[in-house]
C-alpha beads as a LAMMPS data file, in Angstrom:
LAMMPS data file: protein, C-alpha beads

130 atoms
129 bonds

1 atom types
1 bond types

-500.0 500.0 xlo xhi
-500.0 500.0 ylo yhi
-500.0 500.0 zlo zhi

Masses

1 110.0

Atoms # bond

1 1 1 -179.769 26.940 -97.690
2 1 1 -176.326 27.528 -98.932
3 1 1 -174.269 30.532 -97.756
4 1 1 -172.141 32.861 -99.671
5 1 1 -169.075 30.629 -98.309
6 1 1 -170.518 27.618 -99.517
7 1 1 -170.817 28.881 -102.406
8 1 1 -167.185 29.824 -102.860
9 1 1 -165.774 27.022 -101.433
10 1 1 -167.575 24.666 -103.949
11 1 1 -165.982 26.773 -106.763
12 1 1 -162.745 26.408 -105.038
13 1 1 -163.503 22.502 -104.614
14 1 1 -164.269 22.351 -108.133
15 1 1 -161.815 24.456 -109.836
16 1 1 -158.803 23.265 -108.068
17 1 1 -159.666 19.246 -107.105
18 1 1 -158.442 20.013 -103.330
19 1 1 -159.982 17.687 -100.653
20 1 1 -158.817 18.510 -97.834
21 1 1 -160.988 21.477 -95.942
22 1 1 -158.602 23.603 -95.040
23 1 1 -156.501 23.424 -98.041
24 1 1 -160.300 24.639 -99.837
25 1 1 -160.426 27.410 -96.883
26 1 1 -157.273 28.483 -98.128
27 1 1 -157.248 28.327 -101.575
28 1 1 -160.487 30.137 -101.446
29 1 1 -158.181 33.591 -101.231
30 1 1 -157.123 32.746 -104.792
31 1 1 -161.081 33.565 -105.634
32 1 1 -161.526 36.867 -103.856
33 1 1 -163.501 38.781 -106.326
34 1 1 -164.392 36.876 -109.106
35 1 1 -163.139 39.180 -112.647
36 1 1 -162.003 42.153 -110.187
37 1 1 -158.695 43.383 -109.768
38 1 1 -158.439 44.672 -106.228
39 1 1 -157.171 45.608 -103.477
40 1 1 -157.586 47.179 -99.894
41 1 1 -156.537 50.513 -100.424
42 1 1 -159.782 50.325 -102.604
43 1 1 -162.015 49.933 -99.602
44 1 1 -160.367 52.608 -97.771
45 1 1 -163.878 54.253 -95.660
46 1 1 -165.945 51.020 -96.304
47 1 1 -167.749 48.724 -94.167
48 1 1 -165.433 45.995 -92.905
49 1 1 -166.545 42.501 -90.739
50 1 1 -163.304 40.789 -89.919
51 1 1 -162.327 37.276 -88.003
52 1 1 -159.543 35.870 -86.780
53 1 1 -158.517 32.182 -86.393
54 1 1 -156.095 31.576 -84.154
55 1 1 -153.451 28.432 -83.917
56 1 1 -150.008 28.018 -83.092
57 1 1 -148.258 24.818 -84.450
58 1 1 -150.592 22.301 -86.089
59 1 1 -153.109 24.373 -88.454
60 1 1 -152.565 28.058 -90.532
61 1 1 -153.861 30.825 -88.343
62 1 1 -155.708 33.212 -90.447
63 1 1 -157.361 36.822 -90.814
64 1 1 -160.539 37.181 -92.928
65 1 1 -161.470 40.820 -93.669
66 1 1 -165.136 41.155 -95.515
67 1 1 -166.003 44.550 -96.626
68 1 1 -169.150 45.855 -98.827
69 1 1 -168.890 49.502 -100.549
70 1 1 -171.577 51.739 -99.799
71 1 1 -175.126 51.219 -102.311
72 1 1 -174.068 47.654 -103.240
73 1 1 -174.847 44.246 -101.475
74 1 1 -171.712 42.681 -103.088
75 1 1 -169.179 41.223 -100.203
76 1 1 -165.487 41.555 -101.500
77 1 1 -163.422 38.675 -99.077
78 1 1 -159.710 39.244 -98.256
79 1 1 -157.584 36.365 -95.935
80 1 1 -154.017 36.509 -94.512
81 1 1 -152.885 33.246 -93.553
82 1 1 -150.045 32.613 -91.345
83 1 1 -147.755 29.580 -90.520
84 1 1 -144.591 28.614 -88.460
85 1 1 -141.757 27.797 -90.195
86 1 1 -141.191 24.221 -89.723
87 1 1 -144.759 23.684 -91.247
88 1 1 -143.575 24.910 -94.635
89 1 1 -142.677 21.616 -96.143
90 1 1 -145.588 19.711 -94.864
91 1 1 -148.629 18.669 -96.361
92 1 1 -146.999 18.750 -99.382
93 1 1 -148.711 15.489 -100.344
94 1 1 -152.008 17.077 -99.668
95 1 1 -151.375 19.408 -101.979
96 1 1 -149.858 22.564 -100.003
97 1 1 -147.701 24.583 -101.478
98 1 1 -146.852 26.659 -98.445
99 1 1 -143.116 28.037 -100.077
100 1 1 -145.192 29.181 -103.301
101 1 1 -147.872 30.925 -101.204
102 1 1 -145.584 32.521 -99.442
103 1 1 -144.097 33.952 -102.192
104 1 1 -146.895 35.482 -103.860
105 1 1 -147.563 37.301 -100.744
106 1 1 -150.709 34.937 -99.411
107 1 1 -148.616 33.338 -96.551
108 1 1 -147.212 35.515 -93.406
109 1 1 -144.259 32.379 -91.800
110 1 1 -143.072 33.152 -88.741
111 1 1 -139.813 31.868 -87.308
112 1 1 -139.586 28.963 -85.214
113 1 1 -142.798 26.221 -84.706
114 1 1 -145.445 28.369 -83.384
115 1 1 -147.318 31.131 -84.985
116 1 1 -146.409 34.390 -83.401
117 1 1 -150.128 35.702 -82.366
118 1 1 -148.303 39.166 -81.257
119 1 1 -147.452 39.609 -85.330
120 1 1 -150.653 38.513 -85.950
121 1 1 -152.324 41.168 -83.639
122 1 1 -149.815 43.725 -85.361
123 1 1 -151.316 42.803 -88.750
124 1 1 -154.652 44.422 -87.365
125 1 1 -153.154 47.676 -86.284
126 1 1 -151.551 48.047 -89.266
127 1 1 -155.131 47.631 -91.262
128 1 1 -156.538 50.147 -88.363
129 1 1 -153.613 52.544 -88.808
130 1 1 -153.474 52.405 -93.051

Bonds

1 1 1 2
2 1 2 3
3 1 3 4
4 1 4 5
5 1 5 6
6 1 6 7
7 1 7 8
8 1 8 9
9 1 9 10
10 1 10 11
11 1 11 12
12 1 12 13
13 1 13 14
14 1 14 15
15 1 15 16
16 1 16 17
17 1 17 18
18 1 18 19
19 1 19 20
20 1 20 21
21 1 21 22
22 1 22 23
23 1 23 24
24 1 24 25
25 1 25 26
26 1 26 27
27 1 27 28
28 1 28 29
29 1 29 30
30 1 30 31
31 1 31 32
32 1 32 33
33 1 33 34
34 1 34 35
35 1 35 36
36 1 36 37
37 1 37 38
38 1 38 39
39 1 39 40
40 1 40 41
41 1 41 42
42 1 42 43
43 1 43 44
44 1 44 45
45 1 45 46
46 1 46 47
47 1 47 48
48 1 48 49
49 1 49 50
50 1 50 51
51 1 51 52
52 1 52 53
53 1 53 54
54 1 54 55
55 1 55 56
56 1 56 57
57 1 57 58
58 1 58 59
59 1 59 60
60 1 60 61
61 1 61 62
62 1 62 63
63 1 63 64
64 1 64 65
65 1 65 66
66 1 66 67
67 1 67 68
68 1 68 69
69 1 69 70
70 1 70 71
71 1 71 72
72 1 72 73
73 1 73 74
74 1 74 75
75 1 75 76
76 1 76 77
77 1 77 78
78 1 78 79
79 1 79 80
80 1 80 81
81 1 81 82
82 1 82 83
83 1 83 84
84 1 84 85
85 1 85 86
86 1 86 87
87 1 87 88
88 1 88 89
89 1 89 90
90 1 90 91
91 1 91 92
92 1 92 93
93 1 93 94
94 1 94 95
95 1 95 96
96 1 96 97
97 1 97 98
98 1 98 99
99 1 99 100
100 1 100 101
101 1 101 102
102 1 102 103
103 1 103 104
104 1 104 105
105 1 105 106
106 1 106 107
107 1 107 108
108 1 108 109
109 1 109 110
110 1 110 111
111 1 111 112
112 1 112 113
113 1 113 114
114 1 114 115
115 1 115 116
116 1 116 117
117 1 117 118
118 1 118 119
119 1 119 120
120 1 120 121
121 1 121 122
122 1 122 123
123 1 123 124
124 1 124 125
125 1 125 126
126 1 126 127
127 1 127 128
128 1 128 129
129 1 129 130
């Protein structure tokens, strides 16, 4: 039985040609909420699941925030990925494009060659606090 993440990955896998898994995992963000135009502040008092995988130097470390609005069964997925800097012009040949994701705001890099977990613990309070 596939799962609603199957499911979006194969649209990611099919849409975009990416092989690699993670690469899917992380294009996946691009496909949020298929024809909607939103954002968090619009789930401001709604139900929210969220995750957290954490690395340091050799994979993105990411935040995955799933929320459903009161009376509907629809799941609405939001992901922050972070990296360390000196993985921003790797994988390239894979087909990351770490520099452009950072600059449309998809990417969080952190200085040096580990992912600073403290910043990435700060993202949550600032969700908690908004």
């Amino acid at each position: 039985m596939k799962t609603y993440i199957d499911e979006v990955v194969e649209k990611v896998k099919e849409r975009t040609g990416l092989k690699g898994k993670n690469l899917i995992r992380l294009y996946a963000l691009l496909v949020l909420v298929k024809g909607e135009n939103v954002t968090l502040e619009d789930f401001r008092g709604c139900y929210c699941i969220a995750g957290v995988y954490l690395s340091q130097t050799l994979d993105l470390s990411c935040v995955s925030l799933m929320f459903m609005k009161k009376g509907s069964d629809k799941k609405y997925i939001f992901n922050k990925y972070f990296i360390p800097e000196t993985k921003l012009d790797t994988d390239i040949v894979a087909g990351a494009k770490y520099r452009e994701w950072q600059q449309k705001g998809y990417v969080e890099v952190h200085k040096g060659s580990e992912v600073n977990l403290k910043k990435v613990a700060e993202y949550f309070k600032w969700l908690a606090d908004t």
